[in-house]
N, C-alpha and C positions, 0 to 999 in steps of 0.2 A: 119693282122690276122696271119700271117705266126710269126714273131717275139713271137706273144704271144701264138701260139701254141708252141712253141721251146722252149720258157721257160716256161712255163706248164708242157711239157714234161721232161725237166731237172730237176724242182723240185720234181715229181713223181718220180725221177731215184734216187734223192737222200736221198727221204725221202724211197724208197725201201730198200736204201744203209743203212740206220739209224734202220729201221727195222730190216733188219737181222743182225745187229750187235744185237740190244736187245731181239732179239728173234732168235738164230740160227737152231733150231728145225723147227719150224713154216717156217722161210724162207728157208731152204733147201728143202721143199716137193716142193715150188713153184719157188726153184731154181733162189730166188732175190739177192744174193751174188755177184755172176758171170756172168758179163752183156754176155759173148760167150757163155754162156748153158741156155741163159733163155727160160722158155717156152714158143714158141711164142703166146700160146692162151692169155698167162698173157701180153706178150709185146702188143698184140694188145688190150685186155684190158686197159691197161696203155693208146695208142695213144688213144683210144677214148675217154678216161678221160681226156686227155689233149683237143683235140677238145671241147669236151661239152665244158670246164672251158673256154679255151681260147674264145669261141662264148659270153661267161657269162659276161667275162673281156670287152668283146670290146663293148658290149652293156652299160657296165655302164660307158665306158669310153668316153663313144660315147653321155653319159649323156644323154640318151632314157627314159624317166619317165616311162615308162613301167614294170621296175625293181621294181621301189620305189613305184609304183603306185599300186601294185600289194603287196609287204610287207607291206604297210600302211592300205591300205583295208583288208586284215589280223589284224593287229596289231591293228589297230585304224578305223577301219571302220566307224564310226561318222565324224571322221577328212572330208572327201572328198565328203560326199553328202550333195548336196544344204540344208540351214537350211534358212525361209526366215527371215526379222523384224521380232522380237518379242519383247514386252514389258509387265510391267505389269501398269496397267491403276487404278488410282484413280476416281472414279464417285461419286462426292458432291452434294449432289439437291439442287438447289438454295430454299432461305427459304419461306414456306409455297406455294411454287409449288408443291411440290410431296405429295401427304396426304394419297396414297396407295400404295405395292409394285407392280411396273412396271415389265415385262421381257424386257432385248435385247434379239431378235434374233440370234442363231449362223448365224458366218456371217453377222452381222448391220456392215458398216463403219462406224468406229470413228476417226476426226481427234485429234492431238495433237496441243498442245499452239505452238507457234510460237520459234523455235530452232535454235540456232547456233552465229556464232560473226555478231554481227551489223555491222561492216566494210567491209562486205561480203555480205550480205542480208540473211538476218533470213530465213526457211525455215519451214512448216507445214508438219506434217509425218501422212503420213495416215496407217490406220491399220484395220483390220477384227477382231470379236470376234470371235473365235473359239470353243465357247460353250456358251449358253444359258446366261447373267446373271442380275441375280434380282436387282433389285434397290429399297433399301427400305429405308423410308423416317427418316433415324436418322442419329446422328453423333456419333463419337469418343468422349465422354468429359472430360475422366479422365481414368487416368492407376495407377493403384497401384500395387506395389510392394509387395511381401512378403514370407520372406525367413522363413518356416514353421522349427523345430527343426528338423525334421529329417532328414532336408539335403533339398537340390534343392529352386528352385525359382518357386512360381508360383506370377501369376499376372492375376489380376482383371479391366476389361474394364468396364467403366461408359457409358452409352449412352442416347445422348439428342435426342427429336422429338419437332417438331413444336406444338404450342399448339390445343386441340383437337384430338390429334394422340395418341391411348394406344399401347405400346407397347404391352400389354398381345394380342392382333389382329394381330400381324405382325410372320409369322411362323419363327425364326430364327434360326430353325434348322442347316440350308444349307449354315449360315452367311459365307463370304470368306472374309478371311483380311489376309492381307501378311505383314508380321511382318520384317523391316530389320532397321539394324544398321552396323559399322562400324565394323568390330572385337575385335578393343580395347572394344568399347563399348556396344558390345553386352551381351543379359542376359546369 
């Protein structure tokens, strides 16, 4: 600690030295020129800038996460609080089982298909919903494309139901569908 208050201290002397060369006005009132006329209010000033710094030094040097742990929760505070599994889940109704829209419960457990290398043993991920969600008895059957003249993309989803199922019955207001692709290949 001693070393790095010493050179703490020696760089404050010098960069005093640097100041009153570029500002000789300003450092003669506080008489930074001439280390035998300094003011000792300013020279102890100076030690205790060299203390703080040198205590600062030896903390990071001392690789204390407390530093970093502290700029990052500033900086990035997302980074360091627990986030748990999340996913986002596809729900298919197997055909002519579902002929009404069902609710999950927030909070139903869902597992997932069976994950990972086979040389290893596969593994089932279990997960919670975390808000209510509807299950209603259609598919995806078609997407079209269509690039209107004035510019952008829109696109139009087709949707099948098991026979006997009217769609005009099923409220789809609230429908949730998570759209992804690749970036090369996104819209």
């Amino acid at each position: 600690m001693r070393d790095l208050y010493e050179a703490e201290l020696r760089r404050l002397h010098e960069s005093a030295q640097e100041f009153a060369e570029a500002y000789p006005e300003q450092a003669g009132m506080l008489n930074l020129a001439d280390v035998k006329d300094r003011d000792p209010y300013i020279e102890r000033l100076l030690e205790g800038m060299a203390y703080l710094t040198a205590q600062i030094r030896s903390h990071i040097e001392d690789d204390i996460p407390e530093i970093s742990e502290t700029l990052l929760n500033h900086l990035w505070p997302h980074f360091l609080r627990p986030y748990p599994s999340a996913t986002i889940m596809e729900f298919e109704p197997k055909k002519g089982l579902l002929q009404s829209p069902q609710c999950l419960a927030r909070g139903t457990r869902v597992m997932s298909d069976l994950v990972g290398d086979p040389d290893e043993g596969k593994v089932q991920c279990r997960f919670r919903t975390t808000a209510p969600v509807v299950l209603n008895p259609l598919r995806i059957a078609s997407l079209e494309l269509d690039e209107p003249s004035g510019g952008g993309t829109r696109f139009r989803l087709g949707f099948r139901t098991d026979p006997g199922i009217d769609v005009g019955d099923l409220d789809l207001a609230a429908l949730k569908i998570h759209l992804k692709a690749d970036p090369a290949l996104a819209l």
